[in-house]
C-alpha positions in Angstrom: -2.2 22.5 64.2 -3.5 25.2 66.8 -1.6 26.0 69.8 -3.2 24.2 72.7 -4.8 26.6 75.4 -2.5 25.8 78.1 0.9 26.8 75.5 -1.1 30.3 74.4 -1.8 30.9 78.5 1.9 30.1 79.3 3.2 32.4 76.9 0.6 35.3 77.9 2.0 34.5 81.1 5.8 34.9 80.4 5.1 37.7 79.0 3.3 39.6 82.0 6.3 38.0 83.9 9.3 39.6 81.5 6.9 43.1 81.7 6.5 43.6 85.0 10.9 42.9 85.1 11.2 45.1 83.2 9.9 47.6 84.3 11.2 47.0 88.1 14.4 47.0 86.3 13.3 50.7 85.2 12.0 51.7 88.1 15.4 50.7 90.0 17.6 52.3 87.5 15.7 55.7 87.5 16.2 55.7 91.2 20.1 55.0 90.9 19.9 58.0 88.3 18.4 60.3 90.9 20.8 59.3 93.3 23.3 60.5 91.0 21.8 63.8 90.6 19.5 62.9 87.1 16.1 64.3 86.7 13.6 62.2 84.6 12.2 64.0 81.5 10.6 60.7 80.5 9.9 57.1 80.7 9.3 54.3 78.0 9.5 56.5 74.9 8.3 54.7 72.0 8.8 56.9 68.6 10.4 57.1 65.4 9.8 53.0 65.6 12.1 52.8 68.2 12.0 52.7 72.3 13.9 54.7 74.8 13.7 53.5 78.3 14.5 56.6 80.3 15.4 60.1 79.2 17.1 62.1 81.9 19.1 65.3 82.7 21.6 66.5 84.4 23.0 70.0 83.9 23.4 70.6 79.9 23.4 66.4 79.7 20.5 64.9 78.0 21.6 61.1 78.7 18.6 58.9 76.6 19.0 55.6 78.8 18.3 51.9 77.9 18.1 49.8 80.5 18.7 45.7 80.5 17.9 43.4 83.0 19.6 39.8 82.9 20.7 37.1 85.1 24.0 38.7 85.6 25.5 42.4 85.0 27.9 40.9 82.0 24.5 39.1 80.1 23.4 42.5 80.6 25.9 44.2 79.0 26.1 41.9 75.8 22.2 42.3 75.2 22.5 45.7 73.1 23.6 44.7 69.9 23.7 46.6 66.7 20.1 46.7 66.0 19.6 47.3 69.4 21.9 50.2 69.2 20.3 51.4 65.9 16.7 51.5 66.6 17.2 53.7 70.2 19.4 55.9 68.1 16.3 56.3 65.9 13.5 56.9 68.3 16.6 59.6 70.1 16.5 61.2 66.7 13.0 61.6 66.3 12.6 62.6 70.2 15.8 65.6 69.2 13.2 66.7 65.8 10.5 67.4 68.9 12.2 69.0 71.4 13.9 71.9 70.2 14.9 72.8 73.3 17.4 70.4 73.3 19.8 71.9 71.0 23.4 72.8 72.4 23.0 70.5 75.3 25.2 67.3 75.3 23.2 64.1 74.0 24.8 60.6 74.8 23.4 57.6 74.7 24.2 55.9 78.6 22.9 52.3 80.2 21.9 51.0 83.1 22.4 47.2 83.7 20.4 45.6 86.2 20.7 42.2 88.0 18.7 40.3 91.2 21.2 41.3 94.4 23.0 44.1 92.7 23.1 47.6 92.5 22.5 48.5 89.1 25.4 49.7 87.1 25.1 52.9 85.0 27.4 53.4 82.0 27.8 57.0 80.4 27.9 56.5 77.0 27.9 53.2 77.2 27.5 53.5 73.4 27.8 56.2 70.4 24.4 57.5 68.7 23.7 56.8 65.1 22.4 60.6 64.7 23.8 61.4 61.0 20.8 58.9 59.4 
C-alpha cells in the first residue's frame, strides 16, 4: 500500500528540518575553528563516496573535520562509528590524490560536537584515518 500524502510530506519535512541542523551545526563549528586560529579550505566535501564536513588549516595541519550535532555533547560523541569513521577516511583519501599540495603537512582526522546551549566541542584527532586502503 502507498504511503499516504501527509507521511511522504512529514518526512520531506524532517528532512529539511535535520538539513538546515546540520548545517547550523557546521556553520557554528567553523566559527569555533576560526576562533582557534583555523582557516577553511572547504565545506561539505562529498568524494571518493564519502563526506567531509569541514577541511581546515592551521600552520602545516590539515585537520578534515566531521561535525555531529545531537541532543547532548556525549550522543554526539558516540554517533561516529566504524563506518562512519571509514567512509570520511575515504573521501580524505581521495581529497589527499587531488591536492598535491598537501604532502608533508600533518593530516588528522578532528571533530566538532555540537549541542543546543553549548559551545561546541572540538576534538583533535578525535579519531585515526584509514589511509593505507
Amino acid at each position: 500500500m502507498p504511503a499516504k500524502p501527509d507521511a511522504a510530506r512529514r518526512r520531506l519535512h524532517l528532512r529539511r528540518v535535520n538539513l538546515a541542523r546540520g548545517r547550523r551545526a557546521e556553520l557554528l563549528a567553523a566559527l569555533a575553528l576560526l576562533f582557534k586560529g583555523y582557516r577553511p579550505l572547504a565545506w561539505r566535501v562529498a568524494i571518493g563516496g564519502g563526506e567531509i564536513d569541514l577541511i581546515v588549516r592551521r600552520g602545516s595541519v590539515v585537520a578534515f573535520v566531521e561535525v555531529k550535532a545531537r541532543p547532548t555533547l556525549e550522543e554526539a560523541v558516540v554517533a561516529i562509528d566504524a563506518r562512519k569513521r571509514r567512509l570520511f577516511s575515504r573521501a580524505v583519501r581521495a581529497w589527499i590524490a587531488r591536492a598535491p599540495w598537501s604532502a608533508g603537512l600533518t593530516l588528522r582526522a578532528d571533530a566538532v560536537f555540537v549541542a543546543p546551549g553549548r559551545w561546541p566541542r572540538h576534538v583533535v584527532s578525535a579519531f585515526a584515518l584509514e589511509m593505507d586502503r
